[in-house]
C-alpha positions as CSV (number, residue, x, y, z in Angstrom):
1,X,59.8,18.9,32.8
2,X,56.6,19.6,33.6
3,X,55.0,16.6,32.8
4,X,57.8,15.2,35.2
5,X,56.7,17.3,37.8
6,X,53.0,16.2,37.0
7,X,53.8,12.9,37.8
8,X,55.4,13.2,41.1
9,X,52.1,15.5,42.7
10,X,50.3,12.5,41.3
11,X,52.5,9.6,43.0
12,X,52.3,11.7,46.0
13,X,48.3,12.3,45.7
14,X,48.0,8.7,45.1
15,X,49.9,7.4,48.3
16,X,48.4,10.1,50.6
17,X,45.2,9.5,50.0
18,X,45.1,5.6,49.5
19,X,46.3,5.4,53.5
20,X,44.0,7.4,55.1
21,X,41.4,4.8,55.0
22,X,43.5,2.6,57.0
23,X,42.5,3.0,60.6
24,X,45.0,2.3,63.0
25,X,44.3,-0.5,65.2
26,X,47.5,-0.1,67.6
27,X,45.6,2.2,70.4
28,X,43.2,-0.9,70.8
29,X,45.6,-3.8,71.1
30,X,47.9,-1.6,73.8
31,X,44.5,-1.2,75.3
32,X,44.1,-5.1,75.2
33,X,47.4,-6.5,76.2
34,X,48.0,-4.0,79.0
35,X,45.0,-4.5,81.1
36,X,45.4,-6.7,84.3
37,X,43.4,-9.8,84.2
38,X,45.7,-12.0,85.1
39,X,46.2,-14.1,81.8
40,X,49.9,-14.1,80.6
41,X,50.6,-11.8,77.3
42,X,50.4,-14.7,75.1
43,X,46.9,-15.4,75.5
44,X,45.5,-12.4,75.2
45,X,44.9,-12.5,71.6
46,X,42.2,-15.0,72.1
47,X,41.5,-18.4,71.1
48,X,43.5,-18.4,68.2
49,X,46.5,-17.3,70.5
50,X,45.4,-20.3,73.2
51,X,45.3,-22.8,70.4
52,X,48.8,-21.4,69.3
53,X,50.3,-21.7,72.4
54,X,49.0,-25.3,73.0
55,X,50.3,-26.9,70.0
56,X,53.5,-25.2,69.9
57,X,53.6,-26.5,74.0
58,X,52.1,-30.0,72.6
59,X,54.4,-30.2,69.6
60,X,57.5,-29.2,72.0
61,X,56.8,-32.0,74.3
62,X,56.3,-34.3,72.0
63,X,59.9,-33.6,70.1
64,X,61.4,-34.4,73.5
65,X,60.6,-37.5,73.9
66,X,61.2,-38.1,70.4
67,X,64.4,-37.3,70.8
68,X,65.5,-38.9,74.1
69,X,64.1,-42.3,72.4
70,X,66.2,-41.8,70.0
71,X,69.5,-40.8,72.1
72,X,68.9,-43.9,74.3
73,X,68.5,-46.5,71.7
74,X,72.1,-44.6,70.5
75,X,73.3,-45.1,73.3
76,X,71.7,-48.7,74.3
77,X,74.7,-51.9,73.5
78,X,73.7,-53.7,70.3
79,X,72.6,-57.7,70.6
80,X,74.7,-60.1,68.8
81,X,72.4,-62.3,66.9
């Protein structure tokens, strides 16, 4: 029994101390995404949010079109050879 008890102070030692070296980065990005200067929320991260945003925006447009070429040649008559 009290080895069993030895063993849970440990597994709690060992996971109490292991996260306080974390740091918690949360206060910063509230800090970041809340102040007013005028860029939308999705931007900003940075550039690696802008170039996020553009090729999801690029990719989007370009599935469109894909896709209405493909619903009007569905839908164009067939030729007769």
């Amino acid at each position: 029994m009290n080895q069993l008890l030895n063993a849970a102070v440990l597994t709690r030692r060992t996971f109490s101390t292991s996260a306080r070296w974390l740091k918690n980065k949360v206060p910063e990005a509230q800090k970041r995404f809340q102040e007013d200067n005028g860029l939308p929320v999705h931007i900003k991260g940075g550039t690696g949010d802008v170039m996020l945003y553009r090729a999801t925006m690029t990719l989007t447009a370009v599935g469109t079109c894909y896709s209405l070429y493909w619903l009007l040649v569905a839908a164009a008559p067939r030729k007769n050879a």
